[in-house]
C-alpha positions in Angstrom: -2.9 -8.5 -7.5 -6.4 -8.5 -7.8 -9.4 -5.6 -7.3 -12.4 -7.0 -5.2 -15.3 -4.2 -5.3 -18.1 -5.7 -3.5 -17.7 -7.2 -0.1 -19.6 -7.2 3.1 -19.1 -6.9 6.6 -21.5 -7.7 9.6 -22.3 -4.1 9.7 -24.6 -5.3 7.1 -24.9 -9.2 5.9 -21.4 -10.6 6.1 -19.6 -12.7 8.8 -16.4 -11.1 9.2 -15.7 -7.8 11.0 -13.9 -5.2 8.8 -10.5 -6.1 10.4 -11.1 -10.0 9.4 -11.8 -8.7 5.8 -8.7 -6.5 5.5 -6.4 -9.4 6.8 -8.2 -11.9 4.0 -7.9 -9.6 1.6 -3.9 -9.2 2.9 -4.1 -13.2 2.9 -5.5 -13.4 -0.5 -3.3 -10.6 -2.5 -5.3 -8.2 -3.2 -4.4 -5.0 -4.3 -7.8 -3.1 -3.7 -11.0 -4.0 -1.7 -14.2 -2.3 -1.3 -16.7 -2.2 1.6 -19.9 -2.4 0.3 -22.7 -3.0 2.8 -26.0 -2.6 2.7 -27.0 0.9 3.5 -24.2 1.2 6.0 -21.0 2.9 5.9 -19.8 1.6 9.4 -17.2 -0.5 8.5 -15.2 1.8 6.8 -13.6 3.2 9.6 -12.1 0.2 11.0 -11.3 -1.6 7.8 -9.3 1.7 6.5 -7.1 1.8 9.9 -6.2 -2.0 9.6 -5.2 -1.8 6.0 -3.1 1.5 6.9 1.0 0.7 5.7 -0.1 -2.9 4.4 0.0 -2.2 0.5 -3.9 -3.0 0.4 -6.1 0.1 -0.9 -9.6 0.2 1.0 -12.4 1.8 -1.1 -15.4 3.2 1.0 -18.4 2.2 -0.7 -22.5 1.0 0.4 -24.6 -1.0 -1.2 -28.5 0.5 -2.0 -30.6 -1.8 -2.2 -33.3 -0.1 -4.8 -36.7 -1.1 -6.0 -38.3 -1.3 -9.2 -41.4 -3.3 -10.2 -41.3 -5.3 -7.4 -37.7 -6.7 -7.9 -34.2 -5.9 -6.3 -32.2 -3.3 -8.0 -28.5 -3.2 -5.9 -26.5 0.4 -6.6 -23.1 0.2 -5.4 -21.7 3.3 -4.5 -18.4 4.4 -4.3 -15.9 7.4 -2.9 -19.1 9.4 -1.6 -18.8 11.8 1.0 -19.8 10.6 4.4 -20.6 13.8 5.9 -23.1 14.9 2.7 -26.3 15.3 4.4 -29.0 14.1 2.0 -26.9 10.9 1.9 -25.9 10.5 5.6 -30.5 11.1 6.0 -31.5 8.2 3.5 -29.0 5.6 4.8 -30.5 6.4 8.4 -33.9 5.8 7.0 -32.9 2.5 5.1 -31.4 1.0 8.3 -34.7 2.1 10.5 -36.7 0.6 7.9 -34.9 -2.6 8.2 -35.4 -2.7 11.6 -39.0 -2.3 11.2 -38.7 -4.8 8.3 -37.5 -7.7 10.3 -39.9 -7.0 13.1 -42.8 -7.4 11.6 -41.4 -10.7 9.2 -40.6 -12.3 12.6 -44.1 -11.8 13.2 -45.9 -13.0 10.6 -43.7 -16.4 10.8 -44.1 -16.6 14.7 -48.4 -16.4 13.2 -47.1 -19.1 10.9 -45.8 -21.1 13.5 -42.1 -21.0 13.2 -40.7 -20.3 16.7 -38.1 -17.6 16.1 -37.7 -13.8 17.9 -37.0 -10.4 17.0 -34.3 -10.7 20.1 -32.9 -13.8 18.0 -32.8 -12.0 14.5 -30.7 -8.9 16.5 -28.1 -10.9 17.6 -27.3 -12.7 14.9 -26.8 -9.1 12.9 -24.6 -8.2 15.9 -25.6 -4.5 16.1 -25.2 -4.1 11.9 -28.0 -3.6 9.3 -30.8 -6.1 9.8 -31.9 -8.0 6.4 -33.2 -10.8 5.6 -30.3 -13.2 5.6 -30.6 -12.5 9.7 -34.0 -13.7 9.6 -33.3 -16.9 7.4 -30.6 -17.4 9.7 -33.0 -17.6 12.5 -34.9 -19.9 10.7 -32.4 -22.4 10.4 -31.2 -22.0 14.1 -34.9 -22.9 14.9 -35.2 -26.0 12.8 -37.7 -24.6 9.9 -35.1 -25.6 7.3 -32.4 -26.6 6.4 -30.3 -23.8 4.7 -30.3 -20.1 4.5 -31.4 -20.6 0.7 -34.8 -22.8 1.9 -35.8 -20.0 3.9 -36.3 -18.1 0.5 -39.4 -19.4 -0.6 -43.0 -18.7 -1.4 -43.8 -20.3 2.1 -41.8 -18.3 4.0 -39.6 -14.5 3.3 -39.0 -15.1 -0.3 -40.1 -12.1 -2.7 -44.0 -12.3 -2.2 -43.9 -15.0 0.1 -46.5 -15.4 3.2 -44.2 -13.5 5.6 -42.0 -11.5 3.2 -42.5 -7.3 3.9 -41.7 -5.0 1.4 -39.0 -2.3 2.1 -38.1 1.1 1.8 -36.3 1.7 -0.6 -35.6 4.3 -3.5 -35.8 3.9 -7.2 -32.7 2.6 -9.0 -32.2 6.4 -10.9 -32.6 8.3 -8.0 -29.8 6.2 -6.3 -27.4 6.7 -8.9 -28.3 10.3 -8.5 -27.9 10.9 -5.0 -24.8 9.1 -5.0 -23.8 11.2 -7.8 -24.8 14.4 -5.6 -22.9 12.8 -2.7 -19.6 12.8 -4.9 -19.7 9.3 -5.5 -19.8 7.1 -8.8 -22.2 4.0 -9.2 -22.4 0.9 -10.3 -25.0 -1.4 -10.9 -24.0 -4.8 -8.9 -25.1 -8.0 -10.6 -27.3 -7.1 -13.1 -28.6 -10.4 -14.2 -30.8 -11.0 -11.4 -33.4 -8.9 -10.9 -36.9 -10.7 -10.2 -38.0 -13.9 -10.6 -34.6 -14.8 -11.8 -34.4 -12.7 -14.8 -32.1 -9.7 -15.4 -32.2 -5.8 -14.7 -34.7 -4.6 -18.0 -32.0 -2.6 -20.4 -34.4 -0.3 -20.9 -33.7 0.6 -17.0 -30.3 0.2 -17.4 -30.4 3.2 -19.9 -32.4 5.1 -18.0 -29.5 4.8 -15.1 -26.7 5.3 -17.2 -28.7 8.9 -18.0 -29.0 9.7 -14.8 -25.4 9.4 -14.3 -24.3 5.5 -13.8 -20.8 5.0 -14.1 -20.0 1.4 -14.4 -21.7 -2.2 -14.6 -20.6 -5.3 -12.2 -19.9 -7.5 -15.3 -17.8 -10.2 -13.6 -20.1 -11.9 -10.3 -20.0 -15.1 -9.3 -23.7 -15.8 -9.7 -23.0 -14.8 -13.6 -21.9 -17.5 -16.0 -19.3 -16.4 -19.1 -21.6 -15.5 -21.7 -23.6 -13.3 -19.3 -20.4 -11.6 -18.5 -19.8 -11.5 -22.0 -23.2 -9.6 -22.8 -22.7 -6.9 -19.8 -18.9 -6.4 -20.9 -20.1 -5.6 -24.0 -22.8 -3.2 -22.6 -20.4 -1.1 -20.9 -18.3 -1.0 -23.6 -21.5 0.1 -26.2 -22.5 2.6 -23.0 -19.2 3.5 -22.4 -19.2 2.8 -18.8 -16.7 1.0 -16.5 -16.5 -3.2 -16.3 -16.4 -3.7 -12.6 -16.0 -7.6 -11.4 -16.5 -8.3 -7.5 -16.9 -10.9 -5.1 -19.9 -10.4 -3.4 -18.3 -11.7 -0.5 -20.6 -12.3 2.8 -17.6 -13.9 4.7 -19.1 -17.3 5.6 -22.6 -17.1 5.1 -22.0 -18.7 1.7 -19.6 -21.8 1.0 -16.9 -21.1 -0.1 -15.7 -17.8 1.2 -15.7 -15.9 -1.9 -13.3 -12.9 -1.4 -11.5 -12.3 -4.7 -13.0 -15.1 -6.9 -14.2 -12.5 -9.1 -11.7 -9.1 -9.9 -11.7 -6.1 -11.9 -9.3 -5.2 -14.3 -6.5 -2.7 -13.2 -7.2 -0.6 -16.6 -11.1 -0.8 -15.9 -10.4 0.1 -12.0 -9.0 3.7 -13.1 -11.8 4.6 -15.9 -13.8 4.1 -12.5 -11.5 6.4 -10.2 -11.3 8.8 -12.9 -15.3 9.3 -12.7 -15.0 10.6 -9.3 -17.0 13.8 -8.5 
């Protein structure tokens, strides 16, 4: 009975509606599942009232997506309140940003030459938070390239590419502490891939895990055994939580992911415990 805590619904990035992930995660036998999306606790509702009497446990988490030296620096958070105000304000912000965000990257490629539209990028995240997987999607509707992958390139909305926009976005610490001051515990998700392909710097890691981190996604799919290996033993040395996840999008990756990666039951309640 396995523990998937990173999953994602079209309120952010993923395929499925929240309903569709509950009745996979019913489907695939797992015991617990978290929402994670990016900056967006939408789905949480809905996923919470399908899995009610079904055996499965929904966690309500979000995915920040932080900054730090130009790189990607994902905080999962989990158990925070919804109705904390300093937390309800920056998610608010992060989605408006994203808006913004894809706007003007639909722009610079329509200056490129690549015949996509904001209009476009909307609808394909059906009302959820707008990122860059919507605008690659585009992309490939329109004939630029071939996969969702291609789009993320120098050339086009890769990190530093010729229509990629920088974001708002918060520093790793002060994520971990507002979700700390929103009664929440956090975690950093995939920690191997950072910028340019190489991992979150320890050195930040620490700093984090001082600020309040609780736990470190050891087991990802994008992570091979002996990086596992190396972040198990991290958490163990830092004497934080060994999380495992998914990181499922529903189908936007082959194959639907949904409990390929799990965390351990013992692992799952040092987590729980570290609620606020």
């Amino acid at each position: 009975m396995g523990i998937d805590l990173h999953t994602h619904t079209r309120h952010s990035d993923g395929t499925f509606e929240p309903r569709e992930s509950v009745a996979l995660a019913i489907e695939r036998g797992l015991r617990v599942l978290a929402i994670t999306d990016h900056d967006s606790t939408a789905g949480i509702p809905e996923a919470q009232a399908t899995a009610a009497g079904s055996g499965l446990e929904v966690v309500p988490g979000v995915e920040f997506s932080a900054e730090y030296e130009g790189g990607s620096v994902h905080v999962l958070g989990y158990w925070t309140d919804p109705e904390h105000e300093e937390f309800r304000e920056e998610l608010l912000r992060l989605r408006e940003d994203r808006v913004r965000r894809g706007e003007r990257m639909v722009e610079l490629l329509r200056a490129l030459g690549y015949p996509i539209t904001a209009e476009r990028v909307r609808e394909i995240a059906a009302g959820g938070s707008v990122g860059r997987p919507h605008v690659a999607q585009a992309l490939v509707e329109a004939g630029a390239v071939p996969t969702i992958g291609d789009a993320f390139s120098q050339e086009l909305i890769g990190t530093g590419g010729r229509a990629y926009v920088a974001k708002h976005a918060l520093h790793p610490v002060e994520a971990v502490r507002l979700i700390r001051r929103a009664g929440g515990v956090a975690v950093l998700a995939h920690p191997a891939h950072w910028r340019d392909g190489i991992p979150v710097p320890d050195a930040l890691i620490e700093e984090m895990v001082e600020a309040g981190m609780d736990g470190i996604e050891c087991a990802h799919p994008d992570h091979p055994p002996a990086v596992e290996a190396r972040y198990r033993e991290m958490a163990t040395r830092l004497g934080l939580a060994a999380t495992g996840s998914s990181d499922c999008h529903g189908t936007r990756y082959d194959p639907i992911r949904m409990g390929c990666r799990t965390t351990d039951p013992e692992e799952f309640e040092k987590l729980r415990a570290r609620r606020r």
